[in-house]
VEXKEDREN-409802 format. One record per residue (C-alpha): x, y, z; residue number from 1. Coordinates in steps of 0.05 Angstrom, whole numbers, plus 5000, padded with zeros to 4 digits. Layout:
REM residues N
     c1     c2     c3     n
      X      Y      Z   NUM
...
REM end
This chain:
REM residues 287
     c1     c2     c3     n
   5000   5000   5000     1
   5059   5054   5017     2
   5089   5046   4950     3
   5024   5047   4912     4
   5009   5111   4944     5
   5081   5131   4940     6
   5084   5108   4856     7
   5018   5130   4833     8
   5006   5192   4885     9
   5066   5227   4884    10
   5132   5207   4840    11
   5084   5194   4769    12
   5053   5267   4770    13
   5118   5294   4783    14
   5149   5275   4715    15
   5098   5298   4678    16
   5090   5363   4639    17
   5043   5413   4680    18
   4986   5419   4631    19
   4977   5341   4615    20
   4901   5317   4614    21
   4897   5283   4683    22
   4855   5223   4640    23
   4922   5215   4611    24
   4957   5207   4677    25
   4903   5158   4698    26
   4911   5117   4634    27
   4976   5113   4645    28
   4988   5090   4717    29
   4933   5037   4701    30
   4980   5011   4646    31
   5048   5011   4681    32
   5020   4982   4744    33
   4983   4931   4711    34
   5029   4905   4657    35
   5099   4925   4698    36
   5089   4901   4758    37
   5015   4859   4761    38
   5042   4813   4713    39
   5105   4802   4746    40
   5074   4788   4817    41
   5055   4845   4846    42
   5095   4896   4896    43
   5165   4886   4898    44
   5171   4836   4837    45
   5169   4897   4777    46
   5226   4893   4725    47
   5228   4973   4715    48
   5219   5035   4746    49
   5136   5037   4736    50
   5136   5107   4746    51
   5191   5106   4687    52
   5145   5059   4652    53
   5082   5099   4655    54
   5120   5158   4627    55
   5153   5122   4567    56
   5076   5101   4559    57
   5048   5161   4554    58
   5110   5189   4506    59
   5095   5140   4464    60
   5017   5140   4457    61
   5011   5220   4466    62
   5086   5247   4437    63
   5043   5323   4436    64
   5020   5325   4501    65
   5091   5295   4530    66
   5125   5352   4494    67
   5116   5395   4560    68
   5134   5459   4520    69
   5087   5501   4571    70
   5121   5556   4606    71
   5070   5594   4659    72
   5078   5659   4681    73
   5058   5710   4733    74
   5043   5769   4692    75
   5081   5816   4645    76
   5057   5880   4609    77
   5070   5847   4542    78
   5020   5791   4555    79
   4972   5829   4582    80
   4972   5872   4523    81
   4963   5812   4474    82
   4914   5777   4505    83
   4875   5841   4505    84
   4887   5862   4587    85
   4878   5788   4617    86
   4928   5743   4634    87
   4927   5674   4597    88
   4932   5604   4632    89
   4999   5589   4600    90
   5048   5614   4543    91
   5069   5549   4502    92
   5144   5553   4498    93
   5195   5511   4479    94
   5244   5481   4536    95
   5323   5490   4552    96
   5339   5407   4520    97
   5291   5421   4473    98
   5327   5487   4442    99
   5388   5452   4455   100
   5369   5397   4411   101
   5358   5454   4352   102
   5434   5466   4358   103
   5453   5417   4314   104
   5404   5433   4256   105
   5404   5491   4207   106
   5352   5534   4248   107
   5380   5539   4320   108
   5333   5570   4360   109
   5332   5599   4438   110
   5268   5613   4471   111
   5230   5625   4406   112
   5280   5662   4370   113
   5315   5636   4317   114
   5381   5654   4307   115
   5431   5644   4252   116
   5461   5577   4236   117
   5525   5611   4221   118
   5540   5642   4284   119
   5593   5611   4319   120
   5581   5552   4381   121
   5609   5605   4423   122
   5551   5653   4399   123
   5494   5608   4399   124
   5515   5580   4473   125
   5521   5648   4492   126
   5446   5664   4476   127
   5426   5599   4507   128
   5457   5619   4575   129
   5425   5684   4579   130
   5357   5653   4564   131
   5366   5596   4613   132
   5415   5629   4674   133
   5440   5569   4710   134
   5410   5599   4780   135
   5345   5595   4754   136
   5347   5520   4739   137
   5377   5512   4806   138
   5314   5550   4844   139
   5271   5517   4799   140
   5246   5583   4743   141
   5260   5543   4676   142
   5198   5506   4650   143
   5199   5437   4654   144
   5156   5371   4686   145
   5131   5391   4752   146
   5172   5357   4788   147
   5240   5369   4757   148
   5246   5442   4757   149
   5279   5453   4821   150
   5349   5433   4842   151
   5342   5455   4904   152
   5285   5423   4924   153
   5318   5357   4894   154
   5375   5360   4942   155
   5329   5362   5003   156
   5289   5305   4984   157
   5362   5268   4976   158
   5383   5289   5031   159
   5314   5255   5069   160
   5322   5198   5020   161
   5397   5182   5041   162
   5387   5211   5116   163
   5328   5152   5127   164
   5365   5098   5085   165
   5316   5091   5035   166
   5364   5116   4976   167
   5437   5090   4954   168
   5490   5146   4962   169
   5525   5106   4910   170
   5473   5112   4864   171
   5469   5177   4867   172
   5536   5202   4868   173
   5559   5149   4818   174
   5493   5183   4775   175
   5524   5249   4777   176
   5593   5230   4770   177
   5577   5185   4695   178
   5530   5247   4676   179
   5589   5302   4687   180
   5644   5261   4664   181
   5600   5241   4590   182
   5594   5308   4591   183
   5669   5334   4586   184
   5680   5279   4537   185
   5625   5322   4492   186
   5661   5384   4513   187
   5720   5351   4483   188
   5693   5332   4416   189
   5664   5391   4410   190
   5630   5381   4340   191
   5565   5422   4353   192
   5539   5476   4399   193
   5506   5423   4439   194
   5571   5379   4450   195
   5597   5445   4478   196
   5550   5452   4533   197
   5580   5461   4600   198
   5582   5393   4628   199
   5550   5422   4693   200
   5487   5447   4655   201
   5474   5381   4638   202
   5460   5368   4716   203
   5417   5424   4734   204
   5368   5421   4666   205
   5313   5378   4649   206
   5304   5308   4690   207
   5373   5289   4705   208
   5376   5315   4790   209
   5311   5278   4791   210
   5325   5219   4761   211
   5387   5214   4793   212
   5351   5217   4861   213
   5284   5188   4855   214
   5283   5139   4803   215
   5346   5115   4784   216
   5349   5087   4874   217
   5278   5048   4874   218
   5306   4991   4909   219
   5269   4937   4867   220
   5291   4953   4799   221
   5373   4970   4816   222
   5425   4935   4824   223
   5426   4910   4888   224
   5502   4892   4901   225
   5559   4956   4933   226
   5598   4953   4868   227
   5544   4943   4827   228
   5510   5000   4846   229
   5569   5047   4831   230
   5566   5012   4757   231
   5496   5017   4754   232
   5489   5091   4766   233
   5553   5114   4727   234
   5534   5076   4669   235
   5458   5104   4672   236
   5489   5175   4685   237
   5533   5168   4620   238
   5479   5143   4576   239
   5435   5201   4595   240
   5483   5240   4566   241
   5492   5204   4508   242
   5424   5199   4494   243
   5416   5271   4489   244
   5470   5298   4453   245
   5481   5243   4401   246
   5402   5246   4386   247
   5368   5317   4371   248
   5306   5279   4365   249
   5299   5249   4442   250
   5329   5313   4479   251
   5321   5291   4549   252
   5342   5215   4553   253
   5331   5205   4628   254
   5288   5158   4621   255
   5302   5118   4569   256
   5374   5115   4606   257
   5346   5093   4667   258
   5290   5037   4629   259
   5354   5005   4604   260
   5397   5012   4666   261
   5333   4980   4707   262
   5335   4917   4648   263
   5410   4910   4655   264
   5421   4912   4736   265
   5407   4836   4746   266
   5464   4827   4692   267
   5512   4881   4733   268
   5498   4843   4797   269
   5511   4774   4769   270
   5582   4792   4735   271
   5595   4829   4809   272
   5579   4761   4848   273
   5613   4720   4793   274
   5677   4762   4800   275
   5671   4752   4872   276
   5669   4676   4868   277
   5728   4671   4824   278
   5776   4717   4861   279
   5758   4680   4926   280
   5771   4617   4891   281
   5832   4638   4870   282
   5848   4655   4934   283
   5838   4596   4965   284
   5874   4546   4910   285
   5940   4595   4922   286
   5932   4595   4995   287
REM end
């Protein structure tokens, strides 16, 4: 019962964009639970992440409602004046990964401008950083799925997920560490705008922090041994990465990343405990 309500009540709203039809969500959670963990025996038993799995659902069935290119505001003279003195619900807008993503076509574009394709990678991440200042991903100002937006408000619920034992620091860190690491590799290859990106931005933007913290440490679906873990979330952290620089057309990658990390863990574990075995039977024949 705690991680039905804690699944389907709390971590499965969170990833999804802010102005998604709540049938949708509905749909959605009746599918993962029922076909990712139901058919696998119930609580506990589940293969992958099901909030990951309700997500990559959705995506799939409704790409135009996933797109979460909704930014909402509080009120500007500008708005006012176009929407003839009354404030709208929501400005659609396009998100930091997904103008990233537009870097490495012929029609770059920041925030709804477009800007030239021949301006340099210096230029274009130039524009990009004054439309999406670092400190406002960090507080949680940049558009995004409700849940990711923050950094801040990450970190604390890390910091309650680690301080009651309920998360893997080596997740985590390990998470962080592959994500930041892939990401001065781009930096050094360097072929595109988007390679370019400051490898910290890559931490701060779109799902990664939550991911990192809230989905890539459910305890049924990672890898369950020390070492393995630190594989597990490096790996998971790196493909993130990959994911979104190496294909404009998926410009988050978070989940996907963690979907295959959650199929491969059982594999990590096993080559872990095998490698254990034979270096303590080796061990033992030499002593």
């Amino acid at each position: 019962l705690h991680e039905g309500f804690l699944v389907t009540g709390m971590l499965i709203p969170l990833i999804m964009p802010a102005d998604i039809p709540l049938w949708m969500v509905a749909v959605g959670t009746a599918f993962a639970v029922l076909m990712g963990k139901e058919v696998f025996g119930g609580t506990g038993m589940n293969v992958v992440n099901i909030a990951l799995l309700t997500r990559a659902f959705l995506f799939f069935a409704y790409p135009t409602k996933m797109s979460g290119d909704i930014v909402w505001k509080s009120g500007t003279a500008d708005l006012l004046a176009k929407n003839g003195g009354m404030m709208p619900d929501g400005v659609s807008g396009a998100t930091a990964l997904g103008d990233l993503a537009t870097f490495t076509g012929d029609s770059p574009t920041v925030a709804g401008q477009i800007l030239s394709a021949d301006m340099s990678h210096a230029e274009l991440l130039s524009h990009f950083e004054k439309a999406y200042d670092p400190i406002e991903a960090v507080i949680g100002m940049l558009p995004g799925s409700i849940g990711e937006t923050s950094f801040i408000a990450i970190m604390m619920g890390a910091a309650i997920l680690l301080f009651t034992g309920v998360a893997s620091w080596r997740i985590i860190l390990s998470f962080f560490a592959g994500g930041f690491i892939f990401g001065l590799l781009m930096n050094g290859l360097g072929h595109n705008a988007y390679q370019e990106l400051p490898a910290y931005y890559h931490l701060i933007i779109g799902g990664f922090a939550f991911g990192a913290v809230f989905m890539a440490t459910d305890p049924v679906t990672a890898a369950q041994t020390n070492v393995g873990k630190l594989w597990y979330g490096f790996l998971g952290g790196m493909f993130v990465i990959l994911l979104r620089v190496l294909n404009p057309a998926y410009p988050e990658g978070v989940m996907l990343a963690i979907l295959l990390m959650n199929v491969t863990a059982p594999i990590i574990d096993h080559v872990v405990v095998q490698r254990n075995i034979a270096r303590r039977t080796k061990r033992l024949k030499t002593a």
